[in-house]
C-alpha positions as a Python dict, from the first residue, in 0.01 Angstrom:
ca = {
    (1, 'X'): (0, 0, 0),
    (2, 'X'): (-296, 112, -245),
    (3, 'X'): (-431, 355, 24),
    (4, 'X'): (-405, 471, 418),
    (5, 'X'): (-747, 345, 496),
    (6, 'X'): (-990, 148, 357),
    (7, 'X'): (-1310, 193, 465),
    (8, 'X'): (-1570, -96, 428),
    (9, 'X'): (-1931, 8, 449),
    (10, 'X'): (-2032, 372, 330),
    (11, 'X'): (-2360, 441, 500),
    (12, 'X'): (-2331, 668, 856),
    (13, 'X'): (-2058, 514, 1024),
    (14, 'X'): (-1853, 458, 730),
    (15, 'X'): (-1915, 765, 540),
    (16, 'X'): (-1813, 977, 884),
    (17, 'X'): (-1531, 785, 923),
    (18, 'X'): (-1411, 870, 615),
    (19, 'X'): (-1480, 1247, 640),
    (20, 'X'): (-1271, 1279, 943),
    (21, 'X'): (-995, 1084, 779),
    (22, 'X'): (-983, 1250, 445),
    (23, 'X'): (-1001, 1590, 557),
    (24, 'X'): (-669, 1561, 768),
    (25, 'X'): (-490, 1430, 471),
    (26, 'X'): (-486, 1089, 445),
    (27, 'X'): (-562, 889, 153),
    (28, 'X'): (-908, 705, 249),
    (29, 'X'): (-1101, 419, 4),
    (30, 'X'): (-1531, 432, 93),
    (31, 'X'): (-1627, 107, -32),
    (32, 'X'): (-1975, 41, -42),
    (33, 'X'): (-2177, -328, -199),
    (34, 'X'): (-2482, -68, -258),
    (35, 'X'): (-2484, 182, -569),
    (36, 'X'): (-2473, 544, -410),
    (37, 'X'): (-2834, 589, -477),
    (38, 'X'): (-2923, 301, -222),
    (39, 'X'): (-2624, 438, 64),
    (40, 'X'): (-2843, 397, 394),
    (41, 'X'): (-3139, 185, 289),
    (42, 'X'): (-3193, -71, 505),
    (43, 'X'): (-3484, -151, 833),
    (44, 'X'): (-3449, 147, 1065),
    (45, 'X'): (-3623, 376, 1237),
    (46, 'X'): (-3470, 716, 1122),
    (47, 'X'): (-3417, 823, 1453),
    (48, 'X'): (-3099, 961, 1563),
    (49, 'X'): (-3066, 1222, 1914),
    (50, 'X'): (-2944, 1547, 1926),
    (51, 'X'): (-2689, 1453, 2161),
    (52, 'X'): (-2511, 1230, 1957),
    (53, 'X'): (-2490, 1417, 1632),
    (54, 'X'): (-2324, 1692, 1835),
    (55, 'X'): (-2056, 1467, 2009),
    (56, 'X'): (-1981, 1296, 1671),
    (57, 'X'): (-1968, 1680, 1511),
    (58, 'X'): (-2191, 1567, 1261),
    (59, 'X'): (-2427, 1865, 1122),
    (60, 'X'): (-2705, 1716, 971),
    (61, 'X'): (-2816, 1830, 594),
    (62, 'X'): (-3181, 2011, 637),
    (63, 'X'): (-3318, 1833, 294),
    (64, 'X'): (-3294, 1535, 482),
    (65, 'X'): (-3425, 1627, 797),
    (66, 'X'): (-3798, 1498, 807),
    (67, 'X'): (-3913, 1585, 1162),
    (68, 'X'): (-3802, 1729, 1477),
    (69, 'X'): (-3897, 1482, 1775),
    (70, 'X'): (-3889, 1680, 2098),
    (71, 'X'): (-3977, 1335, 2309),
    (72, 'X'): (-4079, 994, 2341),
    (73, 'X'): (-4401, 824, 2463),
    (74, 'X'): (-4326, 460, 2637),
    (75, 'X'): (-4691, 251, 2679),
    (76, 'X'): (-4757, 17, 2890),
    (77, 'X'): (-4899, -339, 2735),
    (78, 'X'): (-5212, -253, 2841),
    (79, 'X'): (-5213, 112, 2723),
    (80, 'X'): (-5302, 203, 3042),
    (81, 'X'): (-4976, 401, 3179),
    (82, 'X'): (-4755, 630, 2888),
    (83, 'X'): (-4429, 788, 3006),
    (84, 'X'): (-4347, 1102, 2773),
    (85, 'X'): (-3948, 1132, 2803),
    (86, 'X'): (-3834, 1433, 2684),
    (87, 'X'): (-3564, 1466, 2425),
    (88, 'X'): (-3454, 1632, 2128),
    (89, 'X'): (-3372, 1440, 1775),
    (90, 'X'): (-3467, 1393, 1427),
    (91, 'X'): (-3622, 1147, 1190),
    (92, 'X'): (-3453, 1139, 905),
    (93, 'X'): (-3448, 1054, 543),
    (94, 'X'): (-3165, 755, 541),
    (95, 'X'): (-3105, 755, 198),
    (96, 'X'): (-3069, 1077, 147),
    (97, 'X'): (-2861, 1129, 451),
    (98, 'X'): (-2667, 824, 294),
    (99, 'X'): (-2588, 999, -7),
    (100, 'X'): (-2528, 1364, 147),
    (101, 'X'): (-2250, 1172, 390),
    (102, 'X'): (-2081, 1032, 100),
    (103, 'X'): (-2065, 1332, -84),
    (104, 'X'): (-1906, 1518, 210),
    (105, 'X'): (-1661, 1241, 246),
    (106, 'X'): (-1579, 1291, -133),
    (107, 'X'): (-1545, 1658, -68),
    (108, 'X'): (-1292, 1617, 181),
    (109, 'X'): (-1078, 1386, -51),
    (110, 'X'): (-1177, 1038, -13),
    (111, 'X'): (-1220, 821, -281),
    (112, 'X'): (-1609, 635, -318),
    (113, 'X'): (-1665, 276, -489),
    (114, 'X'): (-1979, 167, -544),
    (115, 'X'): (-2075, -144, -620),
    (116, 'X'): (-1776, -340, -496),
    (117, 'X'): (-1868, -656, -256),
    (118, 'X'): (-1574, -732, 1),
    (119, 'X'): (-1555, -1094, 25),
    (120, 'X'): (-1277, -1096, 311),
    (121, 'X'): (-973, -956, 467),
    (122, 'X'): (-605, -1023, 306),
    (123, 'X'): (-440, -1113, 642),
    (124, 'X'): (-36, -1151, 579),
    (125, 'X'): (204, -1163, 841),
    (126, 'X'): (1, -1178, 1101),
    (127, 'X'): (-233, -868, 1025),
    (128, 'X'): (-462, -722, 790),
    (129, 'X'): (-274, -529, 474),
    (130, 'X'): (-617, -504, 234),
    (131, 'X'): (-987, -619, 117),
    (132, 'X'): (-1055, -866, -154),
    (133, 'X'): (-1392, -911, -369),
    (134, 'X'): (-1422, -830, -745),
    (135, 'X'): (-1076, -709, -703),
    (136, 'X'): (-775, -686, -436),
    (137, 'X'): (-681, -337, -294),
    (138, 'X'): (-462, -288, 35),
    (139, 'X'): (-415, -39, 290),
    (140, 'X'): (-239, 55, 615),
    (141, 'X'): (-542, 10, 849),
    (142, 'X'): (-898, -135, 755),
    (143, 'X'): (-1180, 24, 900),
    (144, 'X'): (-1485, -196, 899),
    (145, 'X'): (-1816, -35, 896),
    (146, 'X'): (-1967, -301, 649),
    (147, 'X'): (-2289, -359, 969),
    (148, 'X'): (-2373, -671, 1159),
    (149, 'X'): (-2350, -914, 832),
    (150, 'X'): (-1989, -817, 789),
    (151, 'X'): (-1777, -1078, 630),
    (152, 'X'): (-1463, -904, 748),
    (153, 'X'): (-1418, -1047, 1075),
    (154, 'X'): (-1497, -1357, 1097),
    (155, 'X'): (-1144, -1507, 984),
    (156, 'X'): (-974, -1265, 1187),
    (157, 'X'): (-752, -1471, 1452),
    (158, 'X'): (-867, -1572, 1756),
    (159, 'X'): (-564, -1418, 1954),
    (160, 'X'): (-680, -1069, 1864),
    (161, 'X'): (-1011, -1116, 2078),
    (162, 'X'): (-1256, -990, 1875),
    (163, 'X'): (-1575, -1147, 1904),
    (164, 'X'): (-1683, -1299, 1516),
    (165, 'X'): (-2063, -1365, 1595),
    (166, 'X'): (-2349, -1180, 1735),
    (167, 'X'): (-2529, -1490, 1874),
    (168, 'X'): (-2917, -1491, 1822),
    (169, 'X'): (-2989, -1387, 2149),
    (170, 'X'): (-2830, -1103, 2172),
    (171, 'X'): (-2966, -968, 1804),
    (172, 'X'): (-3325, -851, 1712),
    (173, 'X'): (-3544, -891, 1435),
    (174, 'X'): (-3693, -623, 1307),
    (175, 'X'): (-3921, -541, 1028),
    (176, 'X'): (-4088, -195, 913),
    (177, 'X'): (-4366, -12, 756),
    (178, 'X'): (-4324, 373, 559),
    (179, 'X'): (-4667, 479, 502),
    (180, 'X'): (-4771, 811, 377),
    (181, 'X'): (-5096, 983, 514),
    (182, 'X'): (-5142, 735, 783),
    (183, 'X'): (-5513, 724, 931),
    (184, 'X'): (-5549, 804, 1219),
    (185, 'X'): (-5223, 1021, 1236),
    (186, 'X'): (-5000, 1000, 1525),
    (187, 'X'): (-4885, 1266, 1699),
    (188, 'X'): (-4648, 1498, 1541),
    (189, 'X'): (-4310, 1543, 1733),
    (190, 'X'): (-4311, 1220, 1956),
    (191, 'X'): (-4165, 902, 1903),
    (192, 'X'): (-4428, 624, 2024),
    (193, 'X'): (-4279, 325, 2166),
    (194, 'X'): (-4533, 12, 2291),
    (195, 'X'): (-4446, -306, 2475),
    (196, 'X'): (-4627, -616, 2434),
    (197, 'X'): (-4461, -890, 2485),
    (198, 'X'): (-4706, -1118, 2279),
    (199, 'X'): (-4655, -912, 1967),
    (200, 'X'): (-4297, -785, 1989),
    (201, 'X'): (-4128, -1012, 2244),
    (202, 'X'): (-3816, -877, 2384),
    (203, 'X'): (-3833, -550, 2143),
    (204, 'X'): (-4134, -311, 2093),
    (205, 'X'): (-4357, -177, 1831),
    (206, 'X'): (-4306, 184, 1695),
    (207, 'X'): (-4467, 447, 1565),
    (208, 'X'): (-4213, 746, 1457),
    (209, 'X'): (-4343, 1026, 1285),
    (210, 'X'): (-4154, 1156, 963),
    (211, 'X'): (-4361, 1468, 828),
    (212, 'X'): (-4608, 1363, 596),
    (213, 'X'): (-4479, 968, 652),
    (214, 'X'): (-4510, 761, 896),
    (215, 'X'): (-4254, 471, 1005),
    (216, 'X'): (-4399, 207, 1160),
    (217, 'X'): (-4259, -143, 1280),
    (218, 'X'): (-4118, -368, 1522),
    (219, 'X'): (-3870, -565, 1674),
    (220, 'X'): (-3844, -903, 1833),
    (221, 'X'): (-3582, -1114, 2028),
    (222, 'X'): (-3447, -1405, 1819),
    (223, 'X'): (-3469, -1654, 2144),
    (224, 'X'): (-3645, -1984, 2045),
    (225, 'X'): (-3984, -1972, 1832),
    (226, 'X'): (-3936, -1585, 1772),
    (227, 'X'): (-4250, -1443, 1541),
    (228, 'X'): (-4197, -1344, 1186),
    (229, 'X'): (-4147, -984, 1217),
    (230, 'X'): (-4331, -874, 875),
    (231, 'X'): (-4624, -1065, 966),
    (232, 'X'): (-4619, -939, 1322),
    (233, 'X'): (-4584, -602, 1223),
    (234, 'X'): (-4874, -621, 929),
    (235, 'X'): (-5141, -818, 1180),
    (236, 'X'): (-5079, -575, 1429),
    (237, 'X'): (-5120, -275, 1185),
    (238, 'X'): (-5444, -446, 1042),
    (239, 'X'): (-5755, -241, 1208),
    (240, 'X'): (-5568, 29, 1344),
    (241, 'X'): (-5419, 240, 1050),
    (242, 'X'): (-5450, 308, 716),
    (243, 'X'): (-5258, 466, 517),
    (244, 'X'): (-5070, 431, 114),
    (245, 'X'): (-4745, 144, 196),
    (246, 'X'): (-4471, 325, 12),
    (247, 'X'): (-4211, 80, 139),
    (248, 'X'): (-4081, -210, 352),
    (249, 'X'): (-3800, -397, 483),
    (250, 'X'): (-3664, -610, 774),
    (251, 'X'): (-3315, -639, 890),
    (252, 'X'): (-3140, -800, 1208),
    (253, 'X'): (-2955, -555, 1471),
    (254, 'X'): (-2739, -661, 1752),
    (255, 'X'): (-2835, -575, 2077),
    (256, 'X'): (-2585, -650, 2322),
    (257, 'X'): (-2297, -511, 2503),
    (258, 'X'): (-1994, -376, 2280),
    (259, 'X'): (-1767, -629, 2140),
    (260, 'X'): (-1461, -639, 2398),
    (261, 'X'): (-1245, -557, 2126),
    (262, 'X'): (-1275, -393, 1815),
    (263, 'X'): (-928, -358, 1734),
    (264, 'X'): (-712, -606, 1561),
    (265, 'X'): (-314, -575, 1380),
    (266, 'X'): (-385, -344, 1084),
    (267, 'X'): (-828, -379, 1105),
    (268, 'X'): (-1081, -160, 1379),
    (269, 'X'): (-1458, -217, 1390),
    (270, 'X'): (-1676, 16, 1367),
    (271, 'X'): (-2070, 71, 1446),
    (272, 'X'): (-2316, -257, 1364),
    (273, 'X'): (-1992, -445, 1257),
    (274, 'X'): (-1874, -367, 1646),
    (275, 'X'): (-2221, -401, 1775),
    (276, 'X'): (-2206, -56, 1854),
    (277, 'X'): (-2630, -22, 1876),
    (278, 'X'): (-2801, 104, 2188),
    (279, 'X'): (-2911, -236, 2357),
    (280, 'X'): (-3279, -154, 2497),
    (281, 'X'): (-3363, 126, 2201),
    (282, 'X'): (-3208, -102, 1932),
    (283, 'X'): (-3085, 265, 1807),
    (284, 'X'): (-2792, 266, 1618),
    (285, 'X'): (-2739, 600, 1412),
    (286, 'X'): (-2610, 784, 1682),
    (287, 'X'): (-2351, 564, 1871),
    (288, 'X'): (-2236, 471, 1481),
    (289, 'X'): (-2161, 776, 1440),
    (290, 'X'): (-1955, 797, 1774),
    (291, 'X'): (-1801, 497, 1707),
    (292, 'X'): (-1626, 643, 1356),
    (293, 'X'): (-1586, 929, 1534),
    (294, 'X'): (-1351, 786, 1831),
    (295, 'X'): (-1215, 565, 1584),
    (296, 'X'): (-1109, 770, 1328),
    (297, 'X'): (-955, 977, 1534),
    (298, 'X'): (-716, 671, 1687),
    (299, 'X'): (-678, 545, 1337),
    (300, 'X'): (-545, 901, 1309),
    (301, 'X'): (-300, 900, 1565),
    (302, 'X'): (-184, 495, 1538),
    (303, 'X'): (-139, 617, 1143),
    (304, 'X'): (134, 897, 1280),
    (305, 'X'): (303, 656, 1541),
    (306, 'X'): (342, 352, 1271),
    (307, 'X'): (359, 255, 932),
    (308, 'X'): (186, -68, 984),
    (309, 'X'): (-45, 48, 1299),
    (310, 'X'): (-105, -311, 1520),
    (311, 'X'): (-316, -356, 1863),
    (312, 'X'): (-116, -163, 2060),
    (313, 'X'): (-136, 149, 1838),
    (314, 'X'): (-486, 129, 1798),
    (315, 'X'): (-573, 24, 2114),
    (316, 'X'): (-705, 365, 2256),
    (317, 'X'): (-1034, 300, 2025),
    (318, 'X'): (-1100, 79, 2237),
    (319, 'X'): (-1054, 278, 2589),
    (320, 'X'): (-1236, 558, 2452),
    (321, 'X'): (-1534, 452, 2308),
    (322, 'X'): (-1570, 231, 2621),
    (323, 'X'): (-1532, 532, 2827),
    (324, 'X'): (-1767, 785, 2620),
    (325, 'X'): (-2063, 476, 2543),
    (326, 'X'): (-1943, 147, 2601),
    (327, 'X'): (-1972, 153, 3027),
    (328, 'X'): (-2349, 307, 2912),
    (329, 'X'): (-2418, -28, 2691),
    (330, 'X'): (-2302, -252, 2926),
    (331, 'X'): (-2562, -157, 3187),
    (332, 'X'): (-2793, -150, 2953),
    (333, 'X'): (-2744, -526, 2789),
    (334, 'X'): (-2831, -616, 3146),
    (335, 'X'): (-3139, -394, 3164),
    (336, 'X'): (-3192, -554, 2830),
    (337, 'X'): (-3177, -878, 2906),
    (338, 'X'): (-3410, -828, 3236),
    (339, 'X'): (-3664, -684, 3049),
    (340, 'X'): (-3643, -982, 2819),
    (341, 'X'): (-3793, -1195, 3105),
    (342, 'X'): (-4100, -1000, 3197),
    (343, 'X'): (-4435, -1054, 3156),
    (344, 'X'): (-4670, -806, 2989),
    (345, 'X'): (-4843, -814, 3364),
    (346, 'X'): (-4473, -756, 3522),
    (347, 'X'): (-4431, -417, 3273),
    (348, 'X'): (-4764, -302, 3330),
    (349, 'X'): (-4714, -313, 3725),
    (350, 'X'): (-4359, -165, 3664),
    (351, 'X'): (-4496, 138, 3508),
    (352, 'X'): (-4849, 176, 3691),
    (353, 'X'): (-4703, 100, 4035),
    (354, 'X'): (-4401, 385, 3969),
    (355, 'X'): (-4093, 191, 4099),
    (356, 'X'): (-4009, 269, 3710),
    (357, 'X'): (-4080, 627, 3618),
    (358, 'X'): (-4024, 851, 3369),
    (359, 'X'): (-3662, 1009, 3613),
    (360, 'X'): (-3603, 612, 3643),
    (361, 'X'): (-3634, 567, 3271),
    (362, 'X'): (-3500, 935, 3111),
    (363, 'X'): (-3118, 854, 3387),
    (364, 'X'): (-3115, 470, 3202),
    (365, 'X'): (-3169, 633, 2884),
    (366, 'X'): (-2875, 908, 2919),
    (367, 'X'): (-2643, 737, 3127),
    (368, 'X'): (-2712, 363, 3108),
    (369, 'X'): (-2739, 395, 3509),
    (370, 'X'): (-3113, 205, 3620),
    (371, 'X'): (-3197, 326, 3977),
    (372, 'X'): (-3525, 154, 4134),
    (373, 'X'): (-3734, 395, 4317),
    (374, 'X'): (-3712, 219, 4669),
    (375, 'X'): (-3962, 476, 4804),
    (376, 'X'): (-4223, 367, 4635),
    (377, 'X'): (-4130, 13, 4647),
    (378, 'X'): (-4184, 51, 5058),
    (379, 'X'): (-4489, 191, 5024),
    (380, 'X'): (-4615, -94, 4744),
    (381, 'X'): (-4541, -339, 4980),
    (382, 'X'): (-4684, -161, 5285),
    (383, 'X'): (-4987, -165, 5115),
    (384, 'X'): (-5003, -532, 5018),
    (385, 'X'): (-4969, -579, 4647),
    (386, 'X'): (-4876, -955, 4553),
    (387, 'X'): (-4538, -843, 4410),
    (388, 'X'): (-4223, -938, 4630),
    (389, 'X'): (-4062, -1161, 4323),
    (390, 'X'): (-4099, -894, 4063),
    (391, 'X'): (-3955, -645, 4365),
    (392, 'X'): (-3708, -860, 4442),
    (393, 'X'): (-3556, -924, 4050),
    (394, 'X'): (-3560, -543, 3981),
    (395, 'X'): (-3353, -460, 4300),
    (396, 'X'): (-3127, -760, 4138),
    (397, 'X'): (-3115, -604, 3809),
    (398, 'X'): (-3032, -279, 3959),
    (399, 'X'): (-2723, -399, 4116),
    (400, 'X'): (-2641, -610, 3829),
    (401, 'X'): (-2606, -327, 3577),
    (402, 'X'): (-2439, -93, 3861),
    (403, 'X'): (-2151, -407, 3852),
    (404, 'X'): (-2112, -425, 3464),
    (405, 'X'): (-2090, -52, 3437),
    (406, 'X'): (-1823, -126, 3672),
    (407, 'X'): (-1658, -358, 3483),
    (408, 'X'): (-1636, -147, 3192),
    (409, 'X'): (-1500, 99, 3376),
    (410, 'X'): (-1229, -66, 3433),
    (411, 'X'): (-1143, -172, 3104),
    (412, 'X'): (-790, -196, 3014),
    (413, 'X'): (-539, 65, 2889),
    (414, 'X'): (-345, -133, 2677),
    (415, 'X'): (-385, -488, 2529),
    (416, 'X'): (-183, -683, 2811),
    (417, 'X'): (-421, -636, 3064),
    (418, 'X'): (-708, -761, 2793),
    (419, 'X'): (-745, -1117, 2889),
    (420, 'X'): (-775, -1121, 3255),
    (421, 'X'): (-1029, -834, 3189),
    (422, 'X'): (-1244, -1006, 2942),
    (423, 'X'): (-1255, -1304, 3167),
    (424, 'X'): (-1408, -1138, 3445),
    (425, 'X'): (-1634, -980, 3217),
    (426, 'X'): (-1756, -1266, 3031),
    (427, 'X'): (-1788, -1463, 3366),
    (428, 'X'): (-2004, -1194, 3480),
    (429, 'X'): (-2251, -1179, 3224),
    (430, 'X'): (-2240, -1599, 3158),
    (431, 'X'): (-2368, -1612, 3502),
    (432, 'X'): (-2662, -1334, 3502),
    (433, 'X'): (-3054, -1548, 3591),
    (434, 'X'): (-3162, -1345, 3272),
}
């Protein structure tokens, strides 16, 4: 074998991964399709929390920290109702954090190639030995953190479980705006996040400011007849800001539980390429970086327990990141996909009427948990208001997400108890009314 890992993909996810694996001695491959000076450019929106830089043990470079966000503003469709959730974060500067990653995966020993565009896995023997594009180049384990386009592992085979598509409607569209000097300026410290389902449908516009910049776009559900997200995001700009366009881009995300797998005989998935991204936020910075994190560190271990690591030696990826994030994104695909279904008048009563608050919204947001505030729903209804259905589906929803948590909870501690497992999971969300 050419090296002890390859890793596909060198942007955060990748470029952790092969930090952690480099600096306890193994010989790691970054590959990248981007030159160095493009690591990390792609449709985002710079955000990544606190939290999840400290449970990856990342420590983020301060040249390419732009802002500290202490919170988030959620408004209502008709601007009438704002929740300000408070939490601490960063906006950051993506390419530069790109490049600053690689460089401290370099320093630790690995070995960066720009440039080079994996066109699929070299499966022999029934597992995956290497990486072919412009060249051929094999390895003990693969780690793929190529991101949601990944051509990796969609030949993989089928009896390994892992999922090879992100079907449209669990993915978003997104498209966004850096402008510098914005008119009028937003406020300095907050994230803004607005729902309207007639612009953004099933996503949400935002405004996230990055010093002197300001990043500005949205997302939309690709269900049916979805709206092109550049022209969304420009016509709903148009009249409200102004400000010098210094760049632009769209990209599609997948929003969705994690994949049930993400292990395979000599191959683990990693961030986007493992759908990995925080299903209502559409964040994925952070949990990337958890992902490498947790799966580095079983790469690790499988590396020391076998020569050729297979399922069973990389399987506790999978129990831990399941444990640590993945029970969290499995409530919250089903918050997701409720949310999906609601009217701009069904979100505005939500957040007026206070059966969702900002406790309601802040324990969803750190724990994945949605708990309806049946207080105030008694005293809604004791005073009349024409809502039983919309009462009725959130008391659903609530339950629903409390019994995929549950699920995930009891995921599987090894890969013969996989099967049965992901057939009552996949029964259970085939058969959710949203």
């Amino acid at each position: 074998m050419d090296y002890d890992v390859i890793v596909v993909g060198a942007a955060t996810t990748g470029a952790v991964a092969a930090k952690k694996l480099a600096s306890q001695g193994f010989k790691v491959l970054l590959l990248d399709a981007k030159p160095k000076s493009r690591i990390g450019d792609k449709a985002c929106g710079d955000a990544i929390g606190e939290e999840d830089l400290k449970k990856a043990g990342v420590t983020l470079p301060s040249n390419v920290i732009r802002e500290r966000i202490l919170g988030a503003d959620l408004i209502s469709p008709d601007g009438k109702t704002a929740f300000r959730i408070q939490g601490y974060g960063y906006t950051v500067d993506r390419v530069g954090l790109g490049s600053a990653l690689v460089d401290e995966a370099e320093s630790a020993g690995a070995k960066f190639m720009e440039n080079f565009h994996v066109d699929a896995p070299i499966i022999r023997d029934g597992r995956v030995i290497g990486v072919k594009g412009s060249d051929e180049i094999t390895a003990r384990v693969i780690l793929d953190a190529s991101g949601n386009k990944t051509r990796l592992r969609g030949t993989l085979p089928d009896e390994w479980g892992i999922e090879k598509v992100v079907e449209k409607k669990d993915a978003v569209a997104a498209y966004r705006i850096i402008m510098e000097d914005m008119k009028p300026a937003i406020e300095h410290g907050y994230l803004r996040l607005i729902f309207d389902q007639n612009t953004s449908p099933g996503g949400y516009i935002w405004l996230f400011p990055e010093g002197n910049l300001s990043n500005v776009g949205l997302g939309v559900t690709m269900i049916g007849k979805y709206p092109n997200p550049k022209i969304a995001t420009e016509n709903w700009i148009k009249g409200k800001y102004e400000g010098k366009i210094v760049a632009g881009s769209g990209d599609t995300v997948p929003t969705r539980r994690p994949f049930a797998t993400m292990v395979g005989n000599g191959i683990v998935l990693a961030g986007d390429a493992a759908a990995t991204v925080n299903p209502v936020t559409g964040g994925g910075i952070g949990s990337g970086m958890l992902s490498a994190k947790f799966a580095a560190e079983a790469v690790a271990n499988a590396l020391s327990q076998a020569d050729l690591p297979g399922i069973n030696e990389l399987w506790n990826y999978n129990v831990t990141y399941m444990k640590e994030y993945g029970v969290k994104q499995a409530g919250l695909d089903v918050f997701r996909r409720f949310l999906i279904k609601l009217s701009n008048d069904d979100i505005n009563f939500g957040m007026s009427s206070g059966i969702m608050d900002e406790k309601t919204v802040t324990q969803a947001a750190v724990t994945g948990e949605v708990n309806i505030n049946l207080r105030k729903e008694v005293e809604i209804m004791i005073r009349g208001l024409k809502r039983p259905s919309i009462l009725l589906k959130l008391r659903q929803m609530a339950s629903d997400v409390k019994t995929a948590m549950d699920i995930y909870s009891a995921y599987p501690s090894s890969f013969d108890g996989f099967w049965s497992w992901r057939k009552r999971a996949d029964s259970f969300f085939a058969n959710l009314p949203y």
